[in-house]
N, C-alpha and C positions, 0 to 999 in steps of 0.2 A: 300535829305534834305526836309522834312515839309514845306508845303505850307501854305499863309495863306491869309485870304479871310477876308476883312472889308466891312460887309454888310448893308444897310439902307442908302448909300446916298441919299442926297436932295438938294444938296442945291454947286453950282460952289466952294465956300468954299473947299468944301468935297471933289471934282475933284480935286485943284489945292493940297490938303496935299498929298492923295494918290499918283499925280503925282511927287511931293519930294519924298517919302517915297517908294515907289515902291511892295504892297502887289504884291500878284503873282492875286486875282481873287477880282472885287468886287462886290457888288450885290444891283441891283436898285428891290422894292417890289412893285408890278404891285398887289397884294391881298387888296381887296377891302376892304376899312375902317380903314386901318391903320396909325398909326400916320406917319409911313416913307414911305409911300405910294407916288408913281409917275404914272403922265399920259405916257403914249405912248410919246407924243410932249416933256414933260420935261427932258422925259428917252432919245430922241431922242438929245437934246441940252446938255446935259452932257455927252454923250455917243462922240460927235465932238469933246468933250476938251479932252477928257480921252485918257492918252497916251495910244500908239499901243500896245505895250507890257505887258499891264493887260486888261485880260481876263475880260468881264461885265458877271455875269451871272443872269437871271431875276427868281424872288422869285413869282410863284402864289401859289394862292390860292381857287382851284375849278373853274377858271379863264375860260374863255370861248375859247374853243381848239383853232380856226381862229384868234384869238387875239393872242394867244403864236405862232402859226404859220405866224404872219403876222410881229412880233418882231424877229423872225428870220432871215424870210428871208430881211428885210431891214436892216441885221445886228447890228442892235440897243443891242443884246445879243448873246452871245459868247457860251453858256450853259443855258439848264433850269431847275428848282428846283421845285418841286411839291412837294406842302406843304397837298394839303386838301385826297380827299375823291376819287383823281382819281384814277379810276379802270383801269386794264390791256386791253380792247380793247383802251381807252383813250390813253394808253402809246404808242401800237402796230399804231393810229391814227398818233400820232406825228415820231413816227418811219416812217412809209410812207411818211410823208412830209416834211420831216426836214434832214437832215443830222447830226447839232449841240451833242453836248453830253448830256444826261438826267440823273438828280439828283435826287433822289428820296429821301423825308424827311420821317425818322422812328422815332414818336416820341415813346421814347424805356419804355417800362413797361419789356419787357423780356429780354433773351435771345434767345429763340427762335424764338419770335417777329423778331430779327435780321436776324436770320439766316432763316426764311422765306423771309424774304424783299432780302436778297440774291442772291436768285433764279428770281428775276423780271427782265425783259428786260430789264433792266435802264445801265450807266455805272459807276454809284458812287452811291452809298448811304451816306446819311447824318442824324446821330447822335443826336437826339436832348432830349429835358429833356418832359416827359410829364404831364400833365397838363389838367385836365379834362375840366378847360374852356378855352383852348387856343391850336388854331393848332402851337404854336409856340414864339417866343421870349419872354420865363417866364424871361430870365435872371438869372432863376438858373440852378447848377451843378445837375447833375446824377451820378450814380453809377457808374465809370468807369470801373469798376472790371467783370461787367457783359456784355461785349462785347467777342464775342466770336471770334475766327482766323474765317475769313471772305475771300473768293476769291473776292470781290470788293473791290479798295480804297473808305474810306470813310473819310468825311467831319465830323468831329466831333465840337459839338455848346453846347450851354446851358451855361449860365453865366461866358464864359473864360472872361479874364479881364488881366490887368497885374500883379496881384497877383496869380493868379493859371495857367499863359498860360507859365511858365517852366515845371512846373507840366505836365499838358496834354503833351509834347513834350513828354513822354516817355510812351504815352497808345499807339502809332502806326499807328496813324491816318494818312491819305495822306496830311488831309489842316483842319489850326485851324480853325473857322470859326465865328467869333466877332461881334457883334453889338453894344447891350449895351455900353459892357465894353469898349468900343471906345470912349464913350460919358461922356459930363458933361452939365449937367439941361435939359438932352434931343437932345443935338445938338453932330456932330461929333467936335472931341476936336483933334489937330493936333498933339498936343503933347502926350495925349497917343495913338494915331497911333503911331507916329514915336516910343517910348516905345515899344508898341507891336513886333512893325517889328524889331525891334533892338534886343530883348527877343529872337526871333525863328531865324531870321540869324545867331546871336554868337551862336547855339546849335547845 
């Protein structure tokens, strides 16, 4: 069954819907300067509420290695997600000190683009739409057509919503991966979570 992942909490709100609603993964953004950005300490206090049974996974951003190694091992994050410009001894770094699973974001211009990302130490790759001035959350769809059969499960993102996340169920992806389209005027909205997860469970 398709896994699915509501990303950008902030805010105890945000904890108690996903704790009704039960996504399988969520994800607190530790990438500097954004609007769904969290400390260490706030990731830390939501991370106490968040039932046992979904996985936190933390979202940087070019993020300073000792800082992701230090969110791990106080358990504050279940998986981590590299969004920026981290290079392969970086990866091979946190591989040495971490045990957790490693996501690795592609934001996709190819196909082969993918199927290089592939080949990386990581254990998931994640899918996203690209965008010259943004390592990430455009909020828009990508070419789904151009993902190629891949030996890694991957996290497929980029403007799903509850109007296209039946759609995506059928590109083969391991876990939807949502942010936006969870939201209304910017804030997470409980009722299209609950939509969301209600979309991919009946599929």
């Amino acid at each position: 069954m398709t896994k699915i992942k509501i990303c950008g909490l902030k805010r105890i709100e945000d904890i108690e819907a996903v704790n009704e609603y039960r996504p399988d993964y969520i994800g607190f953004v530790f990438a500097l300067g954004r609007k769904r950005t969290v400390t260490a300490e706030q990731a830390a206090v939501l991370r106490s509420v968040l039932s046992k049974d979904i996985k936190a996974v933390g979202v940087f951003l070019n993020n300073d290695i000792d800082f992701v190694i230090d969110l791990a091992d106080r358990g504050i994050i279940d998986l981590i997600q590299l969004h920026g410009d981290e290079d392969e001894n970086y990866l091979h770094t946190l591989r040495a000190n971490t045990e957790i699973p490693i996501i690795r974001a592609v934001r996709v211009k190819s196909t082969d683009e993918i199927l290089a990302a592939d080949r990386l130490p990581v254990d998931y790759l994640l899918l996203d739409t690209y965008d010259k001035n943004a390592y990430g959350g455009t909020g828009k769809v990508f070419d789904w057509r151009i993902i190629p059969k891949i030996t890694k499960p991957y996290f497929l993102a980029g403007g799903l919503d509850t109007e296209n996340i039946a759609q995506a169920l059928n590109v083969g992806a391991y876990c939807l991966d949502v942010s936006s389209g969870a939201e209304t005027d910017g804030l997470k909205d409980k009722h299209k979570i609950s939509e969301l997860i209600q979309i991919v469970r009946r599929n």
